[in-house]
C-alpha positions as CSV (number, residue, x, y, z in Angstrom):
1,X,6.9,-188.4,83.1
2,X,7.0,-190.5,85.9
3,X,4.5,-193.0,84.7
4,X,6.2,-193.0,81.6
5,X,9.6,-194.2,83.6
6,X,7.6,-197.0,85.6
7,X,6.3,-198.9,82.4
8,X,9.9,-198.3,80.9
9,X,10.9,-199.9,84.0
10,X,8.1,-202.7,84.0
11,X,8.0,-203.3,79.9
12,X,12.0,-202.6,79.0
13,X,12.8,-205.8,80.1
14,X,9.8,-207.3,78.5
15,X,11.0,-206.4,75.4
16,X,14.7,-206.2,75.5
17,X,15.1,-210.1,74.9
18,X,13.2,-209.6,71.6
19,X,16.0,-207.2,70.5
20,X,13.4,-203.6,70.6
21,X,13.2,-200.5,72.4
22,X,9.9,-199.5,74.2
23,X,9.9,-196.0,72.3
24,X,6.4,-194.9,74.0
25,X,3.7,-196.2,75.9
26,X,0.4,-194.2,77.1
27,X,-2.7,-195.4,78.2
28,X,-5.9,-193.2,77.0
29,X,-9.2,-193.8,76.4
30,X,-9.2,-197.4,77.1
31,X,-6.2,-198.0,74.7
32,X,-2.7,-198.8,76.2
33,X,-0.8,-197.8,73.2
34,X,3.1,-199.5,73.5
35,X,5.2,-198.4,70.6
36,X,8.8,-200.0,69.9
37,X,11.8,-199.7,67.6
38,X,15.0,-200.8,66.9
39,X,17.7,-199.6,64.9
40,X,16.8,-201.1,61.0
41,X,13.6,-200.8,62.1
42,X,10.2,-202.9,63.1
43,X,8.5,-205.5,61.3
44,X,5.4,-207.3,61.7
45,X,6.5,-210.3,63.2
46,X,8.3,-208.2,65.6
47,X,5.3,-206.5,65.9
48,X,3.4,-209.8,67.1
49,X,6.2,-211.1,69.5
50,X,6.1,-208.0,71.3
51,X,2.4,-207.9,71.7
52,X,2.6,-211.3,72.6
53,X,5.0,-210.4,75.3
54,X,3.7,-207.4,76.4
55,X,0.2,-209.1,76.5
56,X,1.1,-212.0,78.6
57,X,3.4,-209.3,81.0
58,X,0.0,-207.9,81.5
59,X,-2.3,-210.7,82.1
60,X,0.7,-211.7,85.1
61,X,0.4,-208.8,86.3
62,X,-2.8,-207.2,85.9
63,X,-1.5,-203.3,86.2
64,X,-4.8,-201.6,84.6
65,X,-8.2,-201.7,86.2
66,X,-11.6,-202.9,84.0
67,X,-11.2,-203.1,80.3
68,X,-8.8,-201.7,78.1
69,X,-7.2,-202.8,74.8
70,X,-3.5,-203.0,73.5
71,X,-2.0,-201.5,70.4
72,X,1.7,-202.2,70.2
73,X,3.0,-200.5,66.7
74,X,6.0,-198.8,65.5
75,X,6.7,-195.5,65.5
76,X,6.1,-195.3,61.6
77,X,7.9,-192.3,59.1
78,X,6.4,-189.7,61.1
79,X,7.4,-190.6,64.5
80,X,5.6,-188.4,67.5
81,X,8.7,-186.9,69.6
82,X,7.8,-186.4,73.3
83,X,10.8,-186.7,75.5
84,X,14.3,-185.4,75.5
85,X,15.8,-188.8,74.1
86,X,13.0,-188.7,71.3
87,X,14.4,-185.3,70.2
88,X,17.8,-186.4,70.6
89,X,17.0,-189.5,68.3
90,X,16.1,-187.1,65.6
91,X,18.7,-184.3,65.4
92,X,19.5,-183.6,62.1
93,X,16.3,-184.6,61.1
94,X,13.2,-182.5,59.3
95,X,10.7,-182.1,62.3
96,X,7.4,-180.3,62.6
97,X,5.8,-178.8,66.5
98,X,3.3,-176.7,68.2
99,X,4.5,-174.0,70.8
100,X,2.1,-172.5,73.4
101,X,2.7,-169.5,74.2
102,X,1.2,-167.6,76.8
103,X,-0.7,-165.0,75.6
104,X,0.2,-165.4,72.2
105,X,-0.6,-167.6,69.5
106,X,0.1,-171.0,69.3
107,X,3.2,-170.8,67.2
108,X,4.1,-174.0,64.3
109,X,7.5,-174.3,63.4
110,X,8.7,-176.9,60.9
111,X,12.8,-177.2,59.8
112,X,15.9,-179.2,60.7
113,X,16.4,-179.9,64.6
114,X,20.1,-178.8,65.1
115,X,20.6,-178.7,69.0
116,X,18.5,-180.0,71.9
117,X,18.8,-180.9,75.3
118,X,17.1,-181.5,78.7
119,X,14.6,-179.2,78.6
120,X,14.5,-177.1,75.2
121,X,14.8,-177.3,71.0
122,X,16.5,-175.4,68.5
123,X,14.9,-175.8,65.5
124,X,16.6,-174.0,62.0
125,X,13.1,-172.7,60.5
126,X,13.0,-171.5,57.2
127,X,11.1,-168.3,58.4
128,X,12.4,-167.5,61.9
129,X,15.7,-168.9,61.1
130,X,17.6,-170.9,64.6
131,X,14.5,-171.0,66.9
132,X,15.0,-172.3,70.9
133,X,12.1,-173.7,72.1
134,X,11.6,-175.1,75.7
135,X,10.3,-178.6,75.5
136,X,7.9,-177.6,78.4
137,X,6.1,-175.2,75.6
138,X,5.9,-178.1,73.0
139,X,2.5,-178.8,72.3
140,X,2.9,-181.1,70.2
141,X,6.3,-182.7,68.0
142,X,6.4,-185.0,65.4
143,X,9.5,-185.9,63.0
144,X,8.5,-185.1,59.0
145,X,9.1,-187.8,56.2
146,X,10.6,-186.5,53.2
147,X,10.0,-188.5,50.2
148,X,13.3,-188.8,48.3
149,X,13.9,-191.0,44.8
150,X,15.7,-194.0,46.3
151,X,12.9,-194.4,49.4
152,X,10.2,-196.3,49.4
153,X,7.3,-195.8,52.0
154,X,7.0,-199.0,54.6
155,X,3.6,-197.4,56.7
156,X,3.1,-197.8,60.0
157,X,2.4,-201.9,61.2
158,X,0.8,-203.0,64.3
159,X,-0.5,-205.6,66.3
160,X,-3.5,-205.3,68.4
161,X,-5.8,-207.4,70.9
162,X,-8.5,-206.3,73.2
163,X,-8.4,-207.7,76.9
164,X,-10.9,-208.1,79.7
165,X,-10.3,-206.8,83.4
């Protein structure tokens, strides 16, 4: 978490004059993946300023060692929830996650997410009914898209460039 906080402390600002949110950022396998929202949502040319941004914040200041690329995207239907402020974004909403449990089985549950805070998740499951989760258990989290009559699917956008170090 605390690498998390020091690029939403380095790339907040970045972004904030373009009007988005940094929503997520994680640097793995030689990717630094940046995602960002907004309320109404992201489109490509936001998309582009932001990696433009981003991109040129990074060539300033150099924060990654040897070569690495940058994906900066949007969260897209199914958004990946991670964080307490993630989860809070989506109460109300249909979301799917993984619970380890020790020495038991991975448990899935999928259903509305009614309550959360700081450290756990109640989710309504159709089989289990209200189920609390702590967030420390949460394997994995991701918000589910329901297709409805009057929506239309958008996809997920993004821009990407590869840099040298």
């Amino acid at each position: 978490m605390e690498v998390a906080m020091e690029w939403q402390a380095a790339l907040g600002p970045v972004l904030s004059p373009l009007g988005l949110d940094l929503y997520d950022v994680e640097l793995t396998a030689g990717t630094l993946n940046v995602v960002v929202s907004r309320a109404g949502g992201v489109d490509l040319d936001a998309l582009t300023e932001a990696s433009r941004a981003v991109s040129a914040w990074l060539d300033a200041h150099d924060p990654i060692e040897g070569r690495y690329t940058l994906d900066v995207s949007s969260p897209g239907l199914e958004r990946r929830l991670r964080t307490p402020e993630h989860f809070a974004g989506a109460l109300g909403e249909r979301v799917t996650l993984r619970e380890r449990r020790e020495g038991q089985a991975t448990r899935r549950l999928e259903g509305t997410l009614v309550a959360c805070d700081a450290t756990s998740v109640t989710i309504e499951d159709a089989n289990e009914g209200p189920t609390r989760v702590e967030l420390a258990g949460v394997e994995r989290a991701r918000t589910v898209f329901q297709w409805g009559a009057d929506q239309v699917a958008t996809g997920r956008t993004r821009a990407t460039t590869s840099k040298k170090g």
